[in-house]
N, CA, C and O atoms as CSV, one atom per row, in Angstrom:
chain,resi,resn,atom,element,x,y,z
A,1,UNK,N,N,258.216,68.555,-162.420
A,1,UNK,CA,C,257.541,68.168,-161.209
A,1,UNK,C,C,258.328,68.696,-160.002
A,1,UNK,O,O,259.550,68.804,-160.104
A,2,UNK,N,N,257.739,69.011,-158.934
A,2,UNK,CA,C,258.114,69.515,-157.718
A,2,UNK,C,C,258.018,68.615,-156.412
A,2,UNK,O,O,256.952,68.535,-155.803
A,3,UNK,N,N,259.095,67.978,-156.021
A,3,UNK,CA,C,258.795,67.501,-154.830
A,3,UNK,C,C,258.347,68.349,-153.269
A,3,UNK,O,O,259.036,69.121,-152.602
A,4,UNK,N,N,257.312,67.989,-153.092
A,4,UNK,CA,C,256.619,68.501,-151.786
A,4,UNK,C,C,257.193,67.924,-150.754
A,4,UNK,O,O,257.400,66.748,-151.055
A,5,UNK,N,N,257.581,68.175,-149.607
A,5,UNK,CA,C,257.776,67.411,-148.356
A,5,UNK,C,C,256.633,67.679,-147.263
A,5,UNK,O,O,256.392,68.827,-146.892
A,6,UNK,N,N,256.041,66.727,-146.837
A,6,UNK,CA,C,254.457,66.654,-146.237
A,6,UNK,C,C,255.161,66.536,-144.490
A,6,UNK,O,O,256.177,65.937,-144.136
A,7,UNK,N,N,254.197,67.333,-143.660
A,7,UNK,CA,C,254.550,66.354,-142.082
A,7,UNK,C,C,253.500,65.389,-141.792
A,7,UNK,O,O,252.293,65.472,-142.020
A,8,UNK,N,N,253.959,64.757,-141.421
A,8,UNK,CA,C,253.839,63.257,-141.071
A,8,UNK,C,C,252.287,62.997,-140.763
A,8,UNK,O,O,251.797,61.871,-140.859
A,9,UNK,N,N,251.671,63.948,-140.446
A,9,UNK,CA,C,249.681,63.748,-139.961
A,9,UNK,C,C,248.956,63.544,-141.240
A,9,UNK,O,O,247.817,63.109,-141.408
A,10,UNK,N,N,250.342,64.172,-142.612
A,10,UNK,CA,C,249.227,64.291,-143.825
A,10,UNK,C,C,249.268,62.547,-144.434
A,10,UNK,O,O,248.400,61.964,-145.084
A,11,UNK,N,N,250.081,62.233,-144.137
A,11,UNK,CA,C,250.579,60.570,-144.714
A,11,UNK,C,C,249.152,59.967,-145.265
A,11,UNK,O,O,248.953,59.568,-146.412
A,12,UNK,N,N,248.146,59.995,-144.116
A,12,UNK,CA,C,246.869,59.388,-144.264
A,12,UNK,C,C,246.102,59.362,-145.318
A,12,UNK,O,O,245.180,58.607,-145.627
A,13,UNK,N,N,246.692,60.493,-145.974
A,13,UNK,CA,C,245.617,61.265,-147.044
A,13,UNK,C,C,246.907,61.373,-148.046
A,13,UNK,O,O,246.905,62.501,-148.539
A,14,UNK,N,N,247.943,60.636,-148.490
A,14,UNK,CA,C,248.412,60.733,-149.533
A,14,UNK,C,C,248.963,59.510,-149.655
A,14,UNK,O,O,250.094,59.461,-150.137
A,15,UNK,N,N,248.229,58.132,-149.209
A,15,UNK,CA,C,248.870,57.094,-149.364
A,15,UNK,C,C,250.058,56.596,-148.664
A,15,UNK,O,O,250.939,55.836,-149.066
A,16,UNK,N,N,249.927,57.093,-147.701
A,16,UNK,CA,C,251.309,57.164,-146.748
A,16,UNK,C,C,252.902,57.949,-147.038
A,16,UNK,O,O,253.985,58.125,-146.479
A,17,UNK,N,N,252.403,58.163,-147.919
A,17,UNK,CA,C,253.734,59.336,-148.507
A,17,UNK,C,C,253.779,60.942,-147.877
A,17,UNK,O,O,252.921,61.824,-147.851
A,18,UNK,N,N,255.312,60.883,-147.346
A,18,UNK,CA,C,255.781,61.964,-146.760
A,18,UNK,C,C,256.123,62.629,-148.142
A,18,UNK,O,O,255.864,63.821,-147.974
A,19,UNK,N,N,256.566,62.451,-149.396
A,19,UNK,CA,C,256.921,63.073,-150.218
A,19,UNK,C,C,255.660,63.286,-151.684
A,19,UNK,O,O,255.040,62.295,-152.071
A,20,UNK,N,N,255.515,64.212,-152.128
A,20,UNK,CA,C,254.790,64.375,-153.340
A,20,UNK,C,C,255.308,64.656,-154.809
A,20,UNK,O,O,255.884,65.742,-154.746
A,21,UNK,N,N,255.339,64.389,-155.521
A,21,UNK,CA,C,255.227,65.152,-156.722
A,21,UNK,C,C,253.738,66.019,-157.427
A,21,UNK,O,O,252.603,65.632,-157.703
A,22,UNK,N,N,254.325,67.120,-157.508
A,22,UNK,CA,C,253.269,68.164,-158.243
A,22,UNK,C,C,253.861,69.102,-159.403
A,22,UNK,O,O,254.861,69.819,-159.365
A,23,UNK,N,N,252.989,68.895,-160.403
A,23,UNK,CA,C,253.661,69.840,-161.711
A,23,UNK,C,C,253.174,70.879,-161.304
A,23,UNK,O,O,251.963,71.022,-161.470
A,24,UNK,N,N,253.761,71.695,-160.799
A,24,UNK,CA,C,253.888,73.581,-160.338
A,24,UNK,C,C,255.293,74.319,-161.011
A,24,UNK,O,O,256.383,73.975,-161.469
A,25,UNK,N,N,254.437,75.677,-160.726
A,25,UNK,CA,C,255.748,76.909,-161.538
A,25,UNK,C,C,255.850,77.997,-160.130
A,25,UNK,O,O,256.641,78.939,-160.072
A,26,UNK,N,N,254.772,77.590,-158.943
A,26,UNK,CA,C,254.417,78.794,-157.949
A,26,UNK,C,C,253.781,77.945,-157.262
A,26,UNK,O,O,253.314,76.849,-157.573
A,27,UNK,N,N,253.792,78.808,-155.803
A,27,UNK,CA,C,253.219,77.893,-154.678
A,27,UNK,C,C,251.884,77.755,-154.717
A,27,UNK,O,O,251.343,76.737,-154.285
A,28,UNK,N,N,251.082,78.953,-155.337
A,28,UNK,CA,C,249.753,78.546,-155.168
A,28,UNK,C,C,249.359,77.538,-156.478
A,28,UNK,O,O,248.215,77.180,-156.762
A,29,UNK,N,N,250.464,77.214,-157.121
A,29,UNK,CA,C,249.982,76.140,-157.671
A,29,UNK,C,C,250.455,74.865,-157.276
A,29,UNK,O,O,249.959,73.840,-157.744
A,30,UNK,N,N,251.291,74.854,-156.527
A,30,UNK,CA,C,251.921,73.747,-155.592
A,30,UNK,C,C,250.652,73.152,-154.766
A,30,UNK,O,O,250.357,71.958,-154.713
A,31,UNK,N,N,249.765,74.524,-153.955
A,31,UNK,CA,C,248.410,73.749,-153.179
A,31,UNK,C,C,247.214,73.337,-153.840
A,31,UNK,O,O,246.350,72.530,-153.498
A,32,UNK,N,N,247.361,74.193,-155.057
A,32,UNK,CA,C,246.159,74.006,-155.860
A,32,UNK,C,C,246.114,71.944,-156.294
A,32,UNK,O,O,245.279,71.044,-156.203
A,33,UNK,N,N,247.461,72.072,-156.731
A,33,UNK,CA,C,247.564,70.754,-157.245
A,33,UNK,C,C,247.792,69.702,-156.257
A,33,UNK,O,O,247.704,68.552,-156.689
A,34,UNK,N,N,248.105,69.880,-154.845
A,34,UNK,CA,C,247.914,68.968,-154.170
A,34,UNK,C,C,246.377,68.521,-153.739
A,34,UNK,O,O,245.854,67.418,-153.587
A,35,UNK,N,N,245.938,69.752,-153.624
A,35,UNK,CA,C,244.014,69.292,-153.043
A,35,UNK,C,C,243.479,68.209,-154.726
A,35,UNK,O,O,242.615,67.333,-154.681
A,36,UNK,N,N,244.098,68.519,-155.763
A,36,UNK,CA,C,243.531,68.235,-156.674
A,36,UNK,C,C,244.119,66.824,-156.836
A,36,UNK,O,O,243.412,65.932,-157.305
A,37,UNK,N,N,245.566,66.559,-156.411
A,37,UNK,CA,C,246.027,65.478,-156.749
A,37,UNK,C,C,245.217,64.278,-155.277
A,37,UNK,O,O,244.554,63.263,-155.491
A,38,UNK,N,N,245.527,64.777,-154.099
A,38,UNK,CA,C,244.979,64.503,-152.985
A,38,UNK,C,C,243.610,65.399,-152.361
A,38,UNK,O,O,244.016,66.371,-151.724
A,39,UNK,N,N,242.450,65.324,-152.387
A,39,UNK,CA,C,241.895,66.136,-152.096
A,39,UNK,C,C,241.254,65.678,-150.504
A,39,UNK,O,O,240.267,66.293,-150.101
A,40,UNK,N,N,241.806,64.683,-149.722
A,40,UNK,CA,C,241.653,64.850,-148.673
A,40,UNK,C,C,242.452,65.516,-147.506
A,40,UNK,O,O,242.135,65.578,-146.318
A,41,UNK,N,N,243.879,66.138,-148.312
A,41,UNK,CA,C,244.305,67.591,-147.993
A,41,UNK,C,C,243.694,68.767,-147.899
A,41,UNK,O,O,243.905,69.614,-147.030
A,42,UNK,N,N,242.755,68.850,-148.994
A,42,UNK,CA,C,241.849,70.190,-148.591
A,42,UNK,C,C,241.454,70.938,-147.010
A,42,UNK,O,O,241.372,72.146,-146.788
A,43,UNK,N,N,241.305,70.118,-146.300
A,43,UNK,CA,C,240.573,70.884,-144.874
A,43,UNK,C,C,241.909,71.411,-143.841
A,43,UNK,O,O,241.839,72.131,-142.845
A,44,UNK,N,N,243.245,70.712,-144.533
A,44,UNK,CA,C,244.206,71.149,-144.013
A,44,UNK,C,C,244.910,72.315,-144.489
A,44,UNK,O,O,245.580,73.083,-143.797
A,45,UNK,N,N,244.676,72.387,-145.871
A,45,UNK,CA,C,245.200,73.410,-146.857
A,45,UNK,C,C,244.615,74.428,-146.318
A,45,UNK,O,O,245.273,75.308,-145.764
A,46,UNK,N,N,243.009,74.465,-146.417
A,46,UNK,CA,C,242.169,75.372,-146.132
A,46,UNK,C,C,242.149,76.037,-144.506
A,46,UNK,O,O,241.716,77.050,-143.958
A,47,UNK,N,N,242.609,75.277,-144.270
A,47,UNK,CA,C,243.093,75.926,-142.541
A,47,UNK,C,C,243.998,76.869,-142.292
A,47,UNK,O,O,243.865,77.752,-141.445
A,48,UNK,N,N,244.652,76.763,-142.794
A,48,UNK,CA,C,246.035,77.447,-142.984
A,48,UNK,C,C,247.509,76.480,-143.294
A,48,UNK,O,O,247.705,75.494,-142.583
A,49,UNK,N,N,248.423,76.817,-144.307
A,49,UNK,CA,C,249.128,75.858,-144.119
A,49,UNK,C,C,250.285,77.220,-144.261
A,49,UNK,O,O,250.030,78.335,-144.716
A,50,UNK,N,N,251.758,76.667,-143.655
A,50,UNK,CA,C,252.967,77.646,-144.535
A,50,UNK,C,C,253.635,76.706,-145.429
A,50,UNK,O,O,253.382,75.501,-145.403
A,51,UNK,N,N,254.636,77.332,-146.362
A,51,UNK,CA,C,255.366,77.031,-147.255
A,51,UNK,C,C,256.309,77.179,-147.096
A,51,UNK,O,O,256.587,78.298,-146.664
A,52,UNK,N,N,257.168,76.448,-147.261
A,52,UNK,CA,C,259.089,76.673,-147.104
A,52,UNK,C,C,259.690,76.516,-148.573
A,52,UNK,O,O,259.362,75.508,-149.199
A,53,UNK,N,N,260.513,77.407,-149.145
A,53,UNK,CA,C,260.821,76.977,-150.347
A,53,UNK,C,C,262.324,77.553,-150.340
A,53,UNK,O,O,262.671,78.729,-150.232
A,54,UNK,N,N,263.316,76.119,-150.521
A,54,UNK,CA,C,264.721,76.124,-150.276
A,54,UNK,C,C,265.052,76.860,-149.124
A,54,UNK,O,O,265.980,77.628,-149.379
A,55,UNK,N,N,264.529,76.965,-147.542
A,55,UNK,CA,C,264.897,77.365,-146.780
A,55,UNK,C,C,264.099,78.296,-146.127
A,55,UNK,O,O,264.386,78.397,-144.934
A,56,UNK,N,N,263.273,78.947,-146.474
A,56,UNK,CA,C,262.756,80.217,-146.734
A,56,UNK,C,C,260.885,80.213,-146.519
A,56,UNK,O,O,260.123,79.715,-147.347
A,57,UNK,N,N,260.543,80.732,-145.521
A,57,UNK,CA,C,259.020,80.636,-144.913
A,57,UNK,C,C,258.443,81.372,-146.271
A,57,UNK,O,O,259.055,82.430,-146.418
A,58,UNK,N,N,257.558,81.184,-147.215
A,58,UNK,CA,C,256.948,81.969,-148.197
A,58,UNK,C,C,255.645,82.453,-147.485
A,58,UNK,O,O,254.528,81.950,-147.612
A,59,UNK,N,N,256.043,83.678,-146.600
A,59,UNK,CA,C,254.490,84.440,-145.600
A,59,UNK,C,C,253.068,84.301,-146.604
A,59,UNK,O,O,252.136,83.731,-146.035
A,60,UNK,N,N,252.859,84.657,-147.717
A,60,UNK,CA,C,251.644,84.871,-148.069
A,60,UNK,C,C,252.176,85.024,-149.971
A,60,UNK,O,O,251.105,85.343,-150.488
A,61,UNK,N,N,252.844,84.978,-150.701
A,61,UNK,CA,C,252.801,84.823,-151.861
A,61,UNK,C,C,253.298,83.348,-152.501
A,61,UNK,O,O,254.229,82.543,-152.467
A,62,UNK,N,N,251.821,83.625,-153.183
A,62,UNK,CA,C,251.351,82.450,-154.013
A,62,UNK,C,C,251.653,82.251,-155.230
A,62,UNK,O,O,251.087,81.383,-155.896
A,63,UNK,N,N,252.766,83.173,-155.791
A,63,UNK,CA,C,253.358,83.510,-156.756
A,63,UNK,C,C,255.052,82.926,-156.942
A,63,UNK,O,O,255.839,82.713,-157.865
A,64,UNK,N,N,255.025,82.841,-155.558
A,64,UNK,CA,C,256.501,82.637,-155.392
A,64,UNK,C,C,256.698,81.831,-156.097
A,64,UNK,O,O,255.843,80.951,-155.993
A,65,UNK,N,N,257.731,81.553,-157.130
A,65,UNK,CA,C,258.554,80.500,-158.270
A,65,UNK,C,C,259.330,79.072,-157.055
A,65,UNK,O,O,260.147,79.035,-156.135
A,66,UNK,N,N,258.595,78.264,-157.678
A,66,UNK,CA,C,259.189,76.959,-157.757
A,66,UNK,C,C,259.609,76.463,-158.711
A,66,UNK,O,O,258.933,76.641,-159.724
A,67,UNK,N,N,260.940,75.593,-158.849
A,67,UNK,CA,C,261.061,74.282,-160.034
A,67,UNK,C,C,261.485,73.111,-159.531
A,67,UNK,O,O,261.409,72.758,-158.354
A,68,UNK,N,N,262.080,72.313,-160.740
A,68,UNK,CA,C,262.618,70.936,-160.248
A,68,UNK,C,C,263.286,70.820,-158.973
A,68,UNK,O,O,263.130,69.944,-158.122
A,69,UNK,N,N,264.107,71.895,-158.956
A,69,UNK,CA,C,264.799,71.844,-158.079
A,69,UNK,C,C,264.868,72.472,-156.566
A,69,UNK,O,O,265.764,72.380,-155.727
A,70,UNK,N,N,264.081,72.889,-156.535
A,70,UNK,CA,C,263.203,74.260,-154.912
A,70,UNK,C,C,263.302,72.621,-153.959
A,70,UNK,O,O,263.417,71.497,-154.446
A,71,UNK,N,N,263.245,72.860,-153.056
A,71,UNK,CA,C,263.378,72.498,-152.054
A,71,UNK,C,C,262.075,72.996,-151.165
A,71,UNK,O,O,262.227,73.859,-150.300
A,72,UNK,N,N,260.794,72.405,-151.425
A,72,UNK,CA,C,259.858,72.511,-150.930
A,72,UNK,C,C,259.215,71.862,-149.771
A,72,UNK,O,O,259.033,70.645,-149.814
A,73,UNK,N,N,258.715,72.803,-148.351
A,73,UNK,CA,C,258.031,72.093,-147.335
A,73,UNK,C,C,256.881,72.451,-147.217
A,73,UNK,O,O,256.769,73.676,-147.277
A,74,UNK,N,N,255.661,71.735,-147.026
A,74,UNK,CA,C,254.608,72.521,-146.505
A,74,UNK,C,C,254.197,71.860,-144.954
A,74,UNK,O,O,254.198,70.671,-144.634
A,75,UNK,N,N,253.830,73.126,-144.073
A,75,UNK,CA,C,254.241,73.378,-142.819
A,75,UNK,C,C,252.847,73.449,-141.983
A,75,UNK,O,O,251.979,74.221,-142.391
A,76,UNK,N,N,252.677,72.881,-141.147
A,76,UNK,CA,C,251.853,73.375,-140.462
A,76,UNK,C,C,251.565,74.354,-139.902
A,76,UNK,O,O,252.308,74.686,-138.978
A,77,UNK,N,N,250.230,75.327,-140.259
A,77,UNK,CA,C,250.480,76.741,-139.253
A,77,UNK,C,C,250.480,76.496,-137.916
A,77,UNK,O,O,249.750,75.592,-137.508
A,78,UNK,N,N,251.320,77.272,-136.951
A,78,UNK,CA,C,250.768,76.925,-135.588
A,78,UNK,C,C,249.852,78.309,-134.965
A,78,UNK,O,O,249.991,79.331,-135.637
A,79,UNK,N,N,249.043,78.401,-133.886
A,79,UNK,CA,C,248.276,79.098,-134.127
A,79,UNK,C,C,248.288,79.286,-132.364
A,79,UNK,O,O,248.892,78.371,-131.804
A,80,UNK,N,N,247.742,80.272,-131.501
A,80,UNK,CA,C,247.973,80.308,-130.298
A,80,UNK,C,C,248.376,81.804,-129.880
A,80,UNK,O,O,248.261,82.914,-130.400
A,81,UNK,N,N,248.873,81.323,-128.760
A,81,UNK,CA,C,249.247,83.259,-128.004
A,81,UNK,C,C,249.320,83.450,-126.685
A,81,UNK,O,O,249.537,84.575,-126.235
């Protein structure tokens, strides 16, 4: 299992939990399994979200390796200009 670290707007929609567990091997299975575990994440997922894994912005691969131990954030995109 992979602990997720959520910001604080998602609480609503995961039972008030800033933290998750999700059985993932990769990030796009990290989101897959959150809409599935929580699926009133979806409209946020689907918006855009980023990924931090042990430090590290994951731009666009959904492949990227997670385990027990990754150090996972998911981030709000910010969006503007």
């Amino acid at each position: 299992m992979v602990e997720v670290n959520l910001w604080s707007g998602l609480k609503a929609f995961t039972d008030g939990q800033e933290k998750v567990e999700i059985d993932a091997k990769n990030v796009g299975e990290v989101l897959r399994g959150l809409v599935q575990a929580y699926p009133g994440l979806e409209p946020a997922i689907e918006a855009g979200v980023s990924v931090a894994v042990d430090g590290r912005i994951v731009a666009s691969s959904l492949t990227e390796p997670v385990s027990e131990t990754s150090e996972v954030y998911l981030i709000q995109r910010l969006r503007g200009g």
